[in-house]
C-alpha positions in Angstrom: -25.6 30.6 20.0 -26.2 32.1 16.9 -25.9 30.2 13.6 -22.7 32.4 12.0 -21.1 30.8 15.6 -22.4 28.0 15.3 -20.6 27.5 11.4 -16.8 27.9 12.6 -17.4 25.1 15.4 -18.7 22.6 13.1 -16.1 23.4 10.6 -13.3 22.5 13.0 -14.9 19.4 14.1 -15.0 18.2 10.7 -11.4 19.3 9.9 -9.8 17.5 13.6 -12.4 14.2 12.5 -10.2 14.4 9.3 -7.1 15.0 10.8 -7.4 12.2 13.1 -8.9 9.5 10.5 -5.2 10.2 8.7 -3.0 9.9 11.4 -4.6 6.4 12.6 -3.4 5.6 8.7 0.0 5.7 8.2 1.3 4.2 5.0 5.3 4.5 4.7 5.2 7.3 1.5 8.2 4.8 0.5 6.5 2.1 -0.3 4.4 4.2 -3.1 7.7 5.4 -4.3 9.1 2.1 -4.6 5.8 0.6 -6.7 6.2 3.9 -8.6 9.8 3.4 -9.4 9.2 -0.6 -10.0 12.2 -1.0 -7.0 12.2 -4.1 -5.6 15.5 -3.4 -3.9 13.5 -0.5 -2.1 10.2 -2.2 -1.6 12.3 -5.2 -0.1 13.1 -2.7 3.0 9.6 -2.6 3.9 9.1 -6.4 4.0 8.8 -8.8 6.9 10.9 -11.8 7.0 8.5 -13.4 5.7 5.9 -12.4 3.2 2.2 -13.8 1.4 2.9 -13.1 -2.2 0.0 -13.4 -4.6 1.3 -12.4 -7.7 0.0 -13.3 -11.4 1.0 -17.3 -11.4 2.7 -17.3 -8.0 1.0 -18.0 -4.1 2.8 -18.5 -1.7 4.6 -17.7 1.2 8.1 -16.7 1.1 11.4 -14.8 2.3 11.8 -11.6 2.4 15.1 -12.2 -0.7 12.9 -14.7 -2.3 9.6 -12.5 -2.2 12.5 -9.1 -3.8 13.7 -11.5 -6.5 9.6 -12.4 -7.2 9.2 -8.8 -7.4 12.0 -7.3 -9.3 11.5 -10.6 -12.0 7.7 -8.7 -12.0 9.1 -5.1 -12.3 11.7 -6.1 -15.1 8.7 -8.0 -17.3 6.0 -5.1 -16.4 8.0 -1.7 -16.2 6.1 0.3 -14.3 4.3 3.8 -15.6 2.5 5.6 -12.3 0.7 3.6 -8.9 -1.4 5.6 -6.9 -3.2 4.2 -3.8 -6.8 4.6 -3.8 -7.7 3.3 -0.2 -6.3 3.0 2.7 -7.3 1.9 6.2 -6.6 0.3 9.6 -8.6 -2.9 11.1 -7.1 -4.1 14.5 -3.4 -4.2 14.2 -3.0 -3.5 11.1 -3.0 -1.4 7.7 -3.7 -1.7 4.4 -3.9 -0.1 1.2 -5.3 -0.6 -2.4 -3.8 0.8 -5.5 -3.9 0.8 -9.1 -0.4 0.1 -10.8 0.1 1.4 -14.4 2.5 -0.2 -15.9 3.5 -0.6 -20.0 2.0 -4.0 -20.3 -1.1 -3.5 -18.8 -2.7 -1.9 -15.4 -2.5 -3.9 -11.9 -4.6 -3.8 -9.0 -2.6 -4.0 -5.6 -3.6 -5.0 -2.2 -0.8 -4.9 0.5 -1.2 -5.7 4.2 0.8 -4.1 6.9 1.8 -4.9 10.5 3.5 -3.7 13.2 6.9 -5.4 13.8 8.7 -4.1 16.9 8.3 -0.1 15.9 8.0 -0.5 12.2 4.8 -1.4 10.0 5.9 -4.4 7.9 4.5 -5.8 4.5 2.9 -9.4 5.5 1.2 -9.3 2.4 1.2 -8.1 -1.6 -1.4 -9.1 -4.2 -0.9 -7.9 -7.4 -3.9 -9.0 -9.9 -4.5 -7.6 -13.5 -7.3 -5.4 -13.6 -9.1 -6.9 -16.6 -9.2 -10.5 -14.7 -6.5 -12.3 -16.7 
């Protein structure tokens, strides 16, 4: 096979690896809307019943209304400018994701930790930590 043959064939294996390595990660696009809107209410739909929060001075696990009004308290003191996921991936039977969330008091890191619940992927877990360590 000659090498101009050769080209087109590795090329398409690349592009279908690629391919498949995003469809085995499948973030809901509306949970990044909601952390880009600062929507609780919105974010609430893609939590479990019940949920690990890690959030500033708060750990703990807690219901899914309980773990909204955690979050919306959070969104109404840090009103959120841009969050864009950095990473995402899949280990076992379940998917995660790290992004950095701008907000007007300062930037956030945020970890979130998803699994399957009958047919949907559910939030188990949100950590939102300051980036500068405080």
């Amino acid at each position: 096979m000659k090498l101009k043959n050769i080209i087109p064939v590795i090329f398409l294996l690349i592009n279908s690896l690629t391919i498949t390595a995003q469809e085995q990660t499948r973030i809901p696009a509306g949970i990044s809307i909601a952390f880009k809107a600062g929507n609780a209410a919105e974010l609430s739909k893609y939590l479990n019943s019940t949920v690990e929060l890690l959030l500033l001075d708060k750990e703990d696990f807690y219901k899914k209304n309980v773990a909204e009004a955690i979050l919306k308290d959070f969104f109404i003191s840090y009103p959120t400018k841009d969050f864009i996921i950095r990473h995402q991936g899949a280990k076992n039977d379940a998917e995660y994701a790290i992004g950095n969330l701008m907000t007007e008091r300062g930037n956030f890191r945020v970890y979130f930790l998803l699994k399957k619940v009958d047919q949907d992927l559910l939030i188990h877990q949100i950590r939102i930590e300051s980036e500068n360590g405080k």
